[in-house]
DRENDO-1510 file (C-alpha; in Angstrom, 1 decimal, always signed):
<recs>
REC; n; res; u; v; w
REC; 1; UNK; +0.0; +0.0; +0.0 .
REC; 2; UNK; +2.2; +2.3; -1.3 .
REC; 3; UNK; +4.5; +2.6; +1.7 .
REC; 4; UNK; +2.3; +4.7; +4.3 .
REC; 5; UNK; +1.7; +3.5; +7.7 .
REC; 6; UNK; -1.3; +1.5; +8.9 .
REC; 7; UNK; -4.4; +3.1; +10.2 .
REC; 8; UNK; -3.8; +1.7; +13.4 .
REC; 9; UNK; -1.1; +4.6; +13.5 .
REC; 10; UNK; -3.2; +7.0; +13.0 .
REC; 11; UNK; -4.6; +9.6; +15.4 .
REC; 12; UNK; -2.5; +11.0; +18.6 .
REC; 13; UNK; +0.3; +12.8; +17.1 .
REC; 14; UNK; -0.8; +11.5; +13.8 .
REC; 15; UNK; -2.4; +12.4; +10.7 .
REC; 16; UNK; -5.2; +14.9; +10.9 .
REC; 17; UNK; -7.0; +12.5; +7.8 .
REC; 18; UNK; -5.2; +8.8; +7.1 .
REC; 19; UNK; -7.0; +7.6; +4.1 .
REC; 20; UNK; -6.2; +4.2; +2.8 .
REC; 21; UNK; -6.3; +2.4; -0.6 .
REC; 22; UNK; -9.9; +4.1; -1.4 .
REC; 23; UNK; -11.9; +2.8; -4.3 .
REC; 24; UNK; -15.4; +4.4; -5.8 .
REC; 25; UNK; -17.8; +3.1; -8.3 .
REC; 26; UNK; -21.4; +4.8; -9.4 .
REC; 27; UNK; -23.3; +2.7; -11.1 .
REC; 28; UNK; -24.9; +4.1; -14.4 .
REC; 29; UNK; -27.4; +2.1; -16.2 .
REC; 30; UNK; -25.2; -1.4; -16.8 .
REC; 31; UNK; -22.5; +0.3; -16.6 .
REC; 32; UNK; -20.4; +0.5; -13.2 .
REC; 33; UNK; -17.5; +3.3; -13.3 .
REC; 34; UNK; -15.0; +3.6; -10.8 .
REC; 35; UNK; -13.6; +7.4; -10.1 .
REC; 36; UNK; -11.5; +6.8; -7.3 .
REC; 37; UNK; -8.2; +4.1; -8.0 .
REC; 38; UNK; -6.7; +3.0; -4.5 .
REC; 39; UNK; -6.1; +6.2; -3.2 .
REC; 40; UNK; -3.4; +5.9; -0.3 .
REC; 41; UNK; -3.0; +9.5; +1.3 .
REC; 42; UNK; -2.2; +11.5; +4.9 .
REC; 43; UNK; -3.5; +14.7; +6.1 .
REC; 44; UNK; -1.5; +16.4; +8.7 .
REC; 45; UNK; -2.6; +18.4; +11.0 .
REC; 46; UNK; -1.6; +22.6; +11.2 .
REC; 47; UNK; -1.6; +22.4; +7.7 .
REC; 48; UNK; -3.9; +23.8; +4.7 .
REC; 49; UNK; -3.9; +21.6; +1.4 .
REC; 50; UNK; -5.7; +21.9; -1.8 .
REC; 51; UNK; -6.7; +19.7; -4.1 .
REC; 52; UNK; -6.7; +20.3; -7.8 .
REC; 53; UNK; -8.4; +19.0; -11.0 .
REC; 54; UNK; -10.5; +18.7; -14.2 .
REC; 55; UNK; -13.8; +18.4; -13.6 .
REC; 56; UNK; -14.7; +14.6; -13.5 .
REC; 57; UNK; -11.0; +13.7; -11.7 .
REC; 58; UNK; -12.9; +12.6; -8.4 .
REC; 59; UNK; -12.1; +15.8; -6.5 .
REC; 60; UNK; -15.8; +16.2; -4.8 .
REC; 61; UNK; -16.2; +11.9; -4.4 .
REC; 62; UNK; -12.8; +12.1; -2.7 .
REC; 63; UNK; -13.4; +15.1; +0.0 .
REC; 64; UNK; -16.7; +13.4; +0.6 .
REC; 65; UNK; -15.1; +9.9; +1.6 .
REC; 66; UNK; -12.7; +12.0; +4.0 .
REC; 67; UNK; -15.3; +13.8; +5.9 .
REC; 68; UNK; -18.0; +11.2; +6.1 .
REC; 69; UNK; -20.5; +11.8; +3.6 .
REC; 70; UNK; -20.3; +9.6; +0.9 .
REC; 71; UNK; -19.0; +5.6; +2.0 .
REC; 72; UNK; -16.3; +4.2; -0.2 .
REC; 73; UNK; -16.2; +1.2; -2.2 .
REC; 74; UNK; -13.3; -0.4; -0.6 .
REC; 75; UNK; -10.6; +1.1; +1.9 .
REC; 76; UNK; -11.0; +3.0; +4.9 .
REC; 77; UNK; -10.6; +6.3; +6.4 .
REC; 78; UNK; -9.5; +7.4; +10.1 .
REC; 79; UNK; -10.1; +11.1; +10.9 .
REC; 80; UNK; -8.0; +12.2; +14.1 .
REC; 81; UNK; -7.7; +8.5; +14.6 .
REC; 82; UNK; -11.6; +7.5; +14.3 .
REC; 83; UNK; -12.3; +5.0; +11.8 .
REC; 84; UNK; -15.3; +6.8; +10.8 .
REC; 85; UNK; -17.5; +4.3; +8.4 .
REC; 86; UNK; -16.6; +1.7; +11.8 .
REC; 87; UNK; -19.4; +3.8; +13.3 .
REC; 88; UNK; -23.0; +3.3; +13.7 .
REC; 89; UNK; -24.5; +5.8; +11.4 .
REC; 90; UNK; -25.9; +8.4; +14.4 .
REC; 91; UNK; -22.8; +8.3; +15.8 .
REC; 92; UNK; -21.1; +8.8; +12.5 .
REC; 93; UNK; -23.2; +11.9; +12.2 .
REC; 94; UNK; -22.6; +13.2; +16.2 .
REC; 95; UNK; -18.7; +12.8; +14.6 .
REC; 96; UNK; -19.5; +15.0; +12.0 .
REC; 97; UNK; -21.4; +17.8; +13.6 .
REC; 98; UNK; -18.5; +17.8; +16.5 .
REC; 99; UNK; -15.0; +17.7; +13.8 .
REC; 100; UNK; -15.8; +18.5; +10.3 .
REC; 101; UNK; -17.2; +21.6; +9.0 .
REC; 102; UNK; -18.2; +21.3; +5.2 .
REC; 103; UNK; -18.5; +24.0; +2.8 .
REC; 104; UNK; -20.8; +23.1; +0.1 .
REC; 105; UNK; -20.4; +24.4; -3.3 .
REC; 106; UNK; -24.2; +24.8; -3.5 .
REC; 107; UNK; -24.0; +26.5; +0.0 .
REC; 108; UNK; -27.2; +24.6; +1.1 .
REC; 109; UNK; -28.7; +27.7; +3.2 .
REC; 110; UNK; -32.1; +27.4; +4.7 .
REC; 111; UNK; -34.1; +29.7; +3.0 .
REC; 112; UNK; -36.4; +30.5; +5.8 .
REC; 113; UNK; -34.1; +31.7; +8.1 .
REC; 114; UNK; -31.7; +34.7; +8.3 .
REC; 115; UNK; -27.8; +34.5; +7.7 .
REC; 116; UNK; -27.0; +34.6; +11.2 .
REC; 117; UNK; -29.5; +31.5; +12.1 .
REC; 118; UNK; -28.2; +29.9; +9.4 .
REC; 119; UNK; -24.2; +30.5; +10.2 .
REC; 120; UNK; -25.4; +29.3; +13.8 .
REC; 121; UNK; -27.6; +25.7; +12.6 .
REC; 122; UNK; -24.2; +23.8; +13.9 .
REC; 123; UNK; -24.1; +25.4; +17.4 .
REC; 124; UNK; -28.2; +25.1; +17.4 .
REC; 125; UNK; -27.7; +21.5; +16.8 .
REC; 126; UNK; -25.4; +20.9; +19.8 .
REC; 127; UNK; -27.4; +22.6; +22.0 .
REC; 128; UNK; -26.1; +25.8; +22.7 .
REC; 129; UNK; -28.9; +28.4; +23.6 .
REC; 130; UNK; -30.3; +29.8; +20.4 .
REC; 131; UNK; -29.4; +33.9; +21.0 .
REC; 132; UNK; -26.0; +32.7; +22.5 .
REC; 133; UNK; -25.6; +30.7; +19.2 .
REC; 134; UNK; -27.1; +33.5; +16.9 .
REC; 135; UNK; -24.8; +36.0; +18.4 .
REC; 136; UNK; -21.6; +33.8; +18.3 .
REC; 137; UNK; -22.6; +33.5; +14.4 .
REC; 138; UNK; -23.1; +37.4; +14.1 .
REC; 139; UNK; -19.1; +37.7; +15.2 .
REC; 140; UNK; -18.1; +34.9; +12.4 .
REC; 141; UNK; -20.1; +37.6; +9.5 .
REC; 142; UNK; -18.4; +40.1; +10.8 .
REC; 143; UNK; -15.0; +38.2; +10.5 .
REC; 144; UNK; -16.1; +37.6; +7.2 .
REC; 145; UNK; -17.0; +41.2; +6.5 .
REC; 146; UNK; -20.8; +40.7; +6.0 .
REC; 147; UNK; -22.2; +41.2; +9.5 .
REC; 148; UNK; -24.6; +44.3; +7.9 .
REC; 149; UNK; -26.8; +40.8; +6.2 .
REC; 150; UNK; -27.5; +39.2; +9.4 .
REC; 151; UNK; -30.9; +39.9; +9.5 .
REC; 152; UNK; -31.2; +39.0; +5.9 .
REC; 153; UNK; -32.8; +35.7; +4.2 .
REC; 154; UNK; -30.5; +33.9; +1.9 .
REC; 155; UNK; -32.7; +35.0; -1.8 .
REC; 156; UNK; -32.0; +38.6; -0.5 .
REC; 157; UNK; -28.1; +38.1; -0.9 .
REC; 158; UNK; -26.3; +37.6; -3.5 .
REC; 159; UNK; -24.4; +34.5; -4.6 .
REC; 160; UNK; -21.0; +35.4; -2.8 .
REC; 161; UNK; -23.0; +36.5; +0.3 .
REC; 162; UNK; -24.6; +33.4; +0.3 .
REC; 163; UNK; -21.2; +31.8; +0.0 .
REC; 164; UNK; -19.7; +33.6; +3.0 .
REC; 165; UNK; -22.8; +32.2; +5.4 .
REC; 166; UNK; -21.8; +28.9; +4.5 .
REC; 167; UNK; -18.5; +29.2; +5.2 .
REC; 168; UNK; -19.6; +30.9; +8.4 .
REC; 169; UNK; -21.7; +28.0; +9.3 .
REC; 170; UNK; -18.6; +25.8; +8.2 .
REC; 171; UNK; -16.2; +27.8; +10.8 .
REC; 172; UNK; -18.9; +28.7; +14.1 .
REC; 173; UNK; -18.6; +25.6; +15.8 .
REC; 174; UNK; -14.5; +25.8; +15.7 .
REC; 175; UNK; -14.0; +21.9; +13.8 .
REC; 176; UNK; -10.9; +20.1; +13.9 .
REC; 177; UNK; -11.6; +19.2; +10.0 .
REC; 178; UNK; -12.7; +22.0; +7.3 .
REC; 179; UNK; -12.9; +20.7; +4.0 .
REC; 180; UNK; -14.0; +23.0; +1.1 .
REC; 181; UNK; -15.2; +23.1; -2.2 .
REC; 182; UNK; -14.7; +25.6; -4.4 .
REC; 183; UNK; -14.8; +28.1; -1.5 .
REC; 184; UNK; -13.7; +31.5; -3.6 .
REC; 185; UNK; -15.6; +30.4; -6.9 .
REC; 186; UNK; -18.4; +33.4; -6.2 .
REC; 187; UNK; -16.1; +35.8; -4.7 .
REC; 188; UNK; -13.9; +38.6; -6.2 .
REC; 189; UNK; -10.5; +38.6; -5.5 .
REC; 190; UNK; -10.4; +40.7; -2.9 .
REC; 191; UNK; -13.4; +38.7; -1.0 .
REC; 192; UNK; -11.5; +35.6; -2.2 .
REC; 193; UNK; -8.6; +36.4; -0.4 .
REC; 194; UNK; -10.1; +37.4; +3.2 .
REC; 195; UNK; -11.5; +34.0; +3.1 .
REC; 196; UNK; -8.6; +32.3; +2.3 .
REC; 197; UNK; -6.6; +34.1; +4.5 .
REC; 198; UNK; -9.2; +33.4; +7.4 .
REC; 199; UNK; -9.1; +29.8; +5.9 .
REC; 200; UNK; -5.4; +29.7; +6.5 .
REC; 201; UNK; -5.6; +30.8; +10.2 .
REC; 202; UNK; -7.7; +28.3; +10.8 .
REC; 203; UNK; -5.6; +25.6; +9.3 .
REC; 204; UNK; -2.6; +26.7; +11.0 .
REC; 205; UNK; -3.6; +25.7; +14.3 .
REC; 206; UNK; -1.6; +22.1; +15.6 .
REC; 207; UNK; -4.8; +20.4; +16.4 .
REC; 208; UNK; -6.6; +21.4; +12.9 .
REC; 209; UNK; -6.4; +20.5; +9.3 .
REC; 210; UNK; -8.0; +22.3; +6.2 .
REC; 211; UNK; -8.8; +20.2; +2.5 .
REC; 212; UNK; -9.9; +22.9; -0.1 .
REC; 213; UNK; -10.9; +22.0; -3.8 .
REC; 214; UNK; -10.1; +24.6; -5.7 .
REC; 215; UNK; -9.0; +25.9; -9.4 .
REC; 216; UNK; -8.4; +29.5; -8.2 .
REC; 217; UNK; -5.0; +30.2; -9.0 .
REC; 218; UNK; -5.0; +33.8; -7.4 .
REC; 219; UNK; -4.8; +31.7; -3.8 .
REC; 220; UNK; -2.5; +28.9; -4.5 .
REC; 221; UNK; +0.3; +30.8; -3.2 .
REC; 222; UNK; -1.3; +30.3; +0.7 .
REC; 223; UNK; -1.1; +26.5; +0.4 .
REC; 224; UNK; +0.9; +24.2; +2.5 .
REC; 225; UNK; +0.6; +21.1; +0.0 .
REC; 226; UNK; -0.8; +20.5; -3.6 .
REC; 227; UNK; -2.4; +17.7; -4.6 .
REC; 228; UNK; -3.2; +17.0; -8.3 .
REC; 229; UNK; -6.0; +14.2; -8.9 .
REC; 230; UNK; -6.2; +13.0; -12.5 .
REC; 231; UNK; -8.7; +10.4; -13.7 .
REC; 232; UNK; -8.9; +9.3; -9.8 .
REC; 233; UNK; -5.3; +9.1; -8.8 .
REC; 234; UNK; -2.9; +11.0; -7.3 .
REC; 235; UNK; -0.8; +12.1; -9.8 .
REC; 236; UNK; +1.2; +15.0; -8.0 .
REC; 237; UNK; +1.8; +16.0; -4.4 .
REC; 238; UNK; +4.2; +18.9; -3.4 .
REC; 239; UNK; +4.3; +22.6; -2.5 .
REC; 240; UNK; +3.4; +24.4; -5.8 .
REC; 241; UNK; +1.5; +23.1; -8.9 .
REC; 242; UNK; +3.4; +21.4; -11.6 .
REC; 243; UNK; +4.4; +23.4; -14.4 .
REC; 244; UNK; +2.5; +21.8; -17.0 .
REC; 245; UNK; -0.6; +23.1; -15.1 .
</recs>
């Protein structure tokens, strides 16, 4: 298996993410496709890493398998030394809600509740009071330099509002995981970069780890690490993109 160590390694002063020899199939019509080839791969922690390619490479599948959402084929995944899919699947879901923020590319707001609520739907869950959770949201807009919407619903902002709620609502309840995708596609650059730079502080804490998908070149000078995923492999891992890029 490629050389890394066994899961049983992981967690402690491991890996933030130890993923190992993950498979994928969809099934379409008679067909069966598989998108992810035996994908062997760490995650440390303190440390933000993007993930790059085409469209169709596996990128989304991939970040999906690592935070819980979407069961692989074959393999397994421990996430600050929990084997995740080990877990029955309402404790797999108490996991989530406690480690792993996700920022959805379709943002996934609640349309009947105002930015704040919606930034605060993690906290809510856990069971913090609701205006202690509401106003702990409030300060994470205004981090994110749209604290002015709070009252608003999500079809009264625009698309990169939107976007910055959900990565609000990713970032409220302080996770030990955030994985991203797409997270600066609706922003402009400078927008983009506040994120990313917030993205960054996050990441660089020793107990946290940040996975962003992205194309956005105008930020891949803030990453740790580079992955490239081809055709669903790893086909590049180091500090800056390949040239032929």
């Amino acid at each position: 298996m490629s050389g890394q160590p066994s899961l049983d390694q992981a967690g402690g002063n491991g890996p933030a993410i130890a993923v190992r020899d993950i498979a994928r199939d969809f099934v379409a019509g008679q067909q069966t496709i598989r998108v992810l080839h035996g994908i062997d791969l760490d995650v440390e922690p303190g440390n933000l890493t993007y993930l790059v390619g085409e469209s169709g490479s596996g990128k989304t599948t991939l970040i999906s398998i690592m935070c819980g959402i979407l069961f692989p084929t074959e393999g397994q995944v421990k996430v600050f030394g929990t084997d995740i899919y080990d877990l029955p699947d309402r404790e797999l879901v108490r996991f989530r809600l406690q480690n792993i923020g996700f920022i959805f590319q379709q943002y996934n707001l609640i349309p009947a509740i105002d930015a704040a609520h919606n930034a605060a739907v993690p906290l809510i869950a856990q069971g913090m009071d609701r205006k202690e959770a509401r106003d702990r949201a409030a300060e994470m807009l205004d981090k994110l330099n749209i604290g002015d919407q709070a009252n608003k619903l999500p079809n009264q902002l625009s698309g990169g509002q939107q976007q910055r709620v959900a990565i609000a609502r990713a970032l409220v309840h302080e996770p030990r995981l955030v994985v991203c995708d797409e997270p600066t596609a609706a922003l402009d650059a400078k927008s983009g970069r506040r994120v990313m730079d917030l993205l960054r502080e996050v990441a660089l804490a020793e107990d946290r780890s940040v996975i962003i998908v992205t194309h956005d070149n105008r930020v891949f000078d803030l990453a740790d690490r580079i992955l490239v995923l081809e055709d669903g492999r790893i086909t590049h891992d180091g500090t800056k993109m390949p040239k032929d890029h």
